[in-house]
N, C-alpha and C positions, 0 to 999 in steps of 0.2 A: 764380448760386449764391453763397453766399455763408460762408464760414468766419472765425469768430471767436473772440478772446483774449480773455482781461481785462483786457488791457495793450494802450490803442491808442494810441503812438508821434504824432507829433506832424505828421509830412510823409509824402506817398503819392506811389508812382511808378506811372505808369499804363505799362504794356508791350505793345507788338505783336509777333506771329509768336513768343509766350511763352513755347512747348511745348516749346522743339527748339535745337538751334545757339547763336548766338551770344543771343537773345533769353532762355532756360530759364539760362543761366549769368548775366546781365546780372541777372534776377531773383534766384537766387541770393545774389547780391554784395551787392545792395537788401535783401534776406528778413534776410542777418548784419549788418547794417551798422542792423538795425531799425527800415525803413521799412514804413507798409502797402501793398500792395499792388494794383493793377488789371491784373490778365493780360488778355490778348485774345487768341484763337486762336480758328481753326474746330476744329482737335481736342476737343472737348468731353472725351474719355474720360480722355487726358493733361494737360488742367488741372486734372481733379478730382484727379488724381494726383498733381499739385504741390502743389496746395491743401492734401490731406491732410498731406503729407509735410511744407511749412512747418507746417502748426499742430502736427506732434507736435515740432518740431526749435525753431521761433521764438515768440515771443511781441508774434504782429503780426498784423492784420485782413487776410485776402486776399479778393477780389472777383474772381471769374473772369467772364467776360463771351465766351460762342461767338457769334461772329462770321465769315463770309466776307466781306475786304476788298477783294474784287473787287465786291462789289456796291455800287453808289453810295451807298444810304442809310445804310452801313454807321456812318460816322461819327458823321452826326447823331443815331443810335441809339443809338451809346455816349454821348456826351456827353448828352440827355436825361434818358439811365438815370441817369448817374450825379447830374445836377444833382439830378431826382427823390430819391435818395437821400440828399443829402448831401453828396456824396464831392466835395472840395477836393482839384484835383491840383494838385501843386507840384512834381515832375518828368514829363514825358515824355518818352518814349523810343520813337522811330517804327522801330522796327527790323523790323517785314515786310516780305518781300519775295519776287520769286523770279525765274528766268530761264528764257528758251528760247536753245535753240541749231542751227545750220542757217543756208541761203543765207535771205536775209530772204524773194526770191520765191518761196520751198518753205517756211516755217515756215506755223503755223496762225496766222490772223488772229485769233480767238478768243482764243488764249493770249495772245498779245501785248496785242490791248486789257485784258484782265484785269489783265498785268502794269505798263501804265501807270496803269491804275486803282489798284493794290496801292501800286507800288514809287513815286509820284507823285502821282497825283490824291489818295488819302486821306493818304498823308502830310502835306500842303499842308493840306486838310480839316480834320484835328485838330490841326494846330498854330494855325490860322485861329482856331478855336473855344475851346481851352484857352488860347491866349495873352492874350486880350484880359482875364481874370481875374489869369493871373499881373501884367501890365503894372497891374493898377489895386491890388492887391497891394502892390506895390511888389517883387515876389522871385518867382523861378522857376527853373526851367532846362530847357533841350530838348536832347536829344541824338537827332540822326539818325544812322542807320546809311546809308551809301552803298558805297565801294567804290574800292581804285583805280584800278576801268576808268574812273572819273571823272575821269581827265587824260587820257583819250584814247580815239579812235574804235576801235571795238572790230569789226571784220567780223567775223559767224557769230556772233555777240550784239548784233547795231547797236541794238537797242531796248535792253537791257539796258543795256549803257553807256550809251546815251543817255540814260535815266531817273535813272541815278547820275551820270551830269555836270550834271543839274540838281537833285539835290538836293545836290549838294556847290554848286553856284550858287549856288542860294536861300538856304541856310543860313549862309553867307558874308553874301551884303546882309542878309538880316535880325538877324544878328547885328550888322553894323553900326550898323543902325536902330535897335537897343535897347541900344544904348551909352547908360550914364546911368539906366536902368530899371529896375533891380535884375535883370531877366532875362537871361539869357545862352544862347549855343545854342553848339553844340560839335556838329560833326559829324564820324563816325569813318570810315576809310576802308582798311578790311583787305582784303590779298592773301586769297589761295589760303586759304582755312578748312577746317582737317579736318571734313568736315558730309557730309551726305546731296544737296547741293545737285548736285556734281559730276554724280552719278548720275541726278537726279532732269533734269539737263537736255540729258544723253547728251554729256557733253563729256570721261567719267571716264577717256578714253584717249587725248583730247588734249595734244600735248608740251608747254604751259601746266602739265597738271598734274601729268603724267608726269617733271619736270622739276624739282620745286619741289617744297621740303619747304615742307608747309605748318604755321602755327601750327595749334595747339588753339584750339578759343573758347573757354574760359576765358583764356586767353591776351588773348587780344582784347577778352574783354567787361572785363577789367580792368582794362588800358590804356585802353577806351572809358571805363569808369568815374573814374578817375585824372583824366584829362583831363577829365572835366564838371566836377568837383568843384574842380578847379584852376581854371578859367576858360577853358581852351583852346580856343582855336575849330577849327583841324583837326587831327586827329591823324591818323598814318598808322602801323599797328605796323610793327615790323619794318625793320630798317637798308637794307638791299635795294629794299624798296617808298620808304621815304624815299627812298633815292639815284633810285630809278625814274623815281619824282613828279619830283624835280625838275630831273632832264636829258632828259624827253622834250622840254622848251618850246624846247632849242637844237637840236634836229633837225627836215627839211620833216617838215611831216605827213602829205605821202604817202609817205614812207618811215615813220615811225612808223605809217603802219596798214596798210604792207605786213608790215612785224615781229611787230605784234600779228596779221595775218591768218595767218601763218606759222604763230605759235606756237598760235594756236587750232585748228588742222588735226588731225583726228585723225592717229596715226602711222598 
């Protein structure tokens, strides 16, 4: 679907996981700042909701695109559509994702391949496919969304973190690769986000979160935004998760994922 202005702005951001949390504020930020737009979510009902709400608010083309990014073709389908179309992106921002929680030999197998598919395989996917336009370009930008269980092994989410310690990976080399290209990638990596996640992955009473005031996403999407626009490769909000990040690497890492196994425990 597709809503339009009579003023179409000059650069588009294409967004994942659109609808909700930190992705619905990240669009936001993009919508006042007068970029056009490419949402992606499976919520169909809430991007038309978006949609509407930027064209009475902004004077910018939004393109909504329903999508579930657990299914493999999902990418190639967006990027199709939109070449079909026209649509030149010139920022991405792979911000879908999601988690399970539990012993790894008790969670469901099914969720988890979905969520390497989501949180990993299609991120990887559209950046594969939209990069190679920005690089002949000469300009772009990518911002992933990862997480800071991304410096450390996380028990009772070991796929979880695991999926965000390789996209804070990848996004690091590839960022290095495209020193000199006009393109840059910046990857953002926020604590505890006030969202629907906690709930959604039965962790809402773990001392993790019971424990920790978390940011807003607007908060986060800000600072993620700040930092694209700056050139920053990682950002991490928050002084606490900064300090976090960067004194887990002088402790063994079996004490760092006995601490993190602790604090994931429900009380």
């Amino acid at each position: 679907m597709n809503i339009q202005s009579p003023i179409q702005c000059q650069e588009t951001a294409l967004i994942t996981g659109a609808a909700s949390g930190i992705g619905y504020q990240l669009a936001c930020i993009f919508a006042s700042a007068n970029y056009n737009l490419v949402l992606v979510d499976r919520n169909e009902f809430k991007l038309l909701e978006i949609a509407i709400d930027f064209k009475e608010k902004f004077d910018i083309l939004v393109k909504t695109i329903v999508k579930d990014l657990s299914i493999p073709t999902s990418p190639e389908e967006i990027f199709t559509e939109l070449q079909q179309a026209g649509v030149h992106i010139d920022i991405l921002v792979n911000n879908a994702g999601f988690g399970t929680y539990g012993l790894f030999n008790e969670t469901n197998l099914i969720s988890e391949l979905e969520m390497l598919q989501v949180n990993l395989v299609c991120l990887t996917h559209l950046t594969k496919l939209f990069l190679k336009d920005m690089v002949k370009m000469g300009k772009g930008k990518i911002l992933n969304v990862a997480s800071a269980a991304a410096f450390q092994p996380g028990p009772l989410m070991a796929v979880y973190f695991a999926t965000k310690a390789y996209v804070l990976s990848f996004s690091e080399a590839i960022a290095n690769e495209l020193e000199g290209t006009g393109v840059a990638v910046t990857v953002l990596c926020p604590g505890g986000t006030v969202s629907a996640f906690h709930e959604r992955t039965g962790m809402a009473n773990s001392k993790l979160v019971k424990s920790q005031k978390m940011m807003d996403a607007q908060t986060v999407a800000q600072i993620g935004y700040h930092a694209l626009m700056t050139g920053k490769t990682i950002v991490v909000p928050g002084l606490l998760n900064k300090i976090l990040a960067k004194i887990v690497g002088f402790f063994p890492r079996k004490m760092v994922t006995k601490i993190v196994r602790s604090m994931q425990e429900n009380k």
